[in-house]
C-alpha positions as CSV (number, residue, x, y, z in Angstrom):
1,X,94.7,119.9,98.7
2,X,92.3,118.4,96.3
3,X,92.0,114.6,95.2
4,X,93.7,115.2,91.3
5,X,97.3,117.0,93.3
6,X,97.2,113.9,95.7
7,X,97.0,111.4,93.1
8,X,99.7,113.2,90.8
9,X,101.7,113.1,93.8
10,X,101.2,109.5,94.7
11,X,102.0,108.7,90.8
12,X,104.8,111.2,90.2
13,X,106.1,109.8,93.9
14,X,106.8,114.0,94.1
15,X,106.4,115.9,97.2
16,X,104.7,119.2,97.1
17,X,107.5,121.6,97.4
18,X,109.2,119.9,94.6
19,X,106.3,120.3,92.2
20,X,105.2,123.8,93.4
21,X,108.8,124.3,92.2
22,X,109.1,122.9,89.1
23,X,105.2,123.8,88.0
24,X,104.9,125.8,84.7
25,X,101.8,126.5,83.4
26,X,100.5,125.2,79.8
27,X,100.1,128.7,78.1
28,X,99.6,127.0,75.0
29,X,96.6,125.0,75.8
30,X,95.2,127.6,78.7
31,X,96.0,130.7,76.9
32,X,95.9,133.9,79.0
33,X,93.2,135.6,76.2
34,X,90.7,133.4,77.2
35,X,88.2,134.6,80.0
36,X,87.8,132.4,83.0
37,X,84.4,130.6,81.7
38,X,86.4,129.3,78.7
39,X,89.1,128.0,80.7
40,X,87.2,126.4,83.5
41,X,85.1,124.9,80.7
42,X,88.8,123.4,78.9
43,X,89.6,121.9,82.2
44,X,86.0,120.3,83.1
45,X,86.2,118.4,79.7
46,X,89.8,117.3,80.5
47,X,88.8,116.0,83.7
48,X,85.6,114.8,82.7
49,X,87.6,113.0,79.9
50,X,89.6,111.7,82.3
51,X,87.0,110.4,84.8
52,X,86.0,108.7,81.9
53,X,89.0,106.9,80.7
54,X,89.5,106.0,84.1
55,X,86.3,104.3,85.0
56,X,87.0,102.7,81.7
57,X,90.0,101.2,82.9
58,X,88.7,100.2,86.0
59,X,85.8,98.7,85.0
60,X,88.2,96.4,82.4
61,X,90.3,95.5,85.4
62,X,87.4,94.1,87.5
63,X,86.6,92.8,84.9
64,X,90.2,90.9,84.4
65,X,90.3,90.0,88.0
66,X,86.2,88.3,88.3
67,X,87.6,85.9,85.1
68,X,91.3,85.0,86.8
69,X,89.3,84.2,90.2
70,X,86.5,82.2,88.5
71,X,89.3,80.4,86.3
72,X,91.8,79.9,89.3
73,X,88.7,78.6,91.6
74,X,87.8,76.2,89.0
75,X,91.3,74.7,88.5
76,X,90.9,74.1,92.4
77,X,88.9,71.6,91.8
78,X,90.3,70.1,89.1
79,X,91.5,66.4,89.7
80,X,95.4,66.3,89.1
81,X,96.0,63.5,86.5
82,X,99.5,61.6,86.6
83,X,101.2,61.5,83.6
84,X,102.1,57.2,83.0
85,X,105.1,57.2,81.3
């Protein structure tokens, strides 16, 4: 089973008998007159596309994570003023 079926199953919370089942193929997008070169070429983009929308995103959420951590260690050490009322 390759790595993209596992992660639509981990997403979709799907097992694999119930998306065998209710799989339909795009015949739209992956029309049946194109010969196999052009269609393996349609999906590489979309997956390349993909891979890089996802490193993206990751990338941006390591990102997010390094500035909470450096702003919640700093607050550690932040003396904790009394308010004098």
């Amino acid at each position: 089973m390759s790595a993209i079926v596992l992660v639509i199953f981990i997403l979709t919370k799907e097992n694999v008998a119930t998306y065998l089942k209710s799989f339909s193929w795009n015949s739209m997008k992956y029309r049946a007159d194109k010969s196999l070169r052009e269609l393996l070429e349609l999906l590489q983009a979309e997956i390349n596309s993909i891979d890089t929308l996802m490193k993206a995103k990751t990338l941006a959420y390591t990102q997010a994570k390094g500035i909470l951590q450096n702003i919640t260690r700093k607050n550690m050490y932040l003396p904790i003023f009394s308010k004098k009322e």
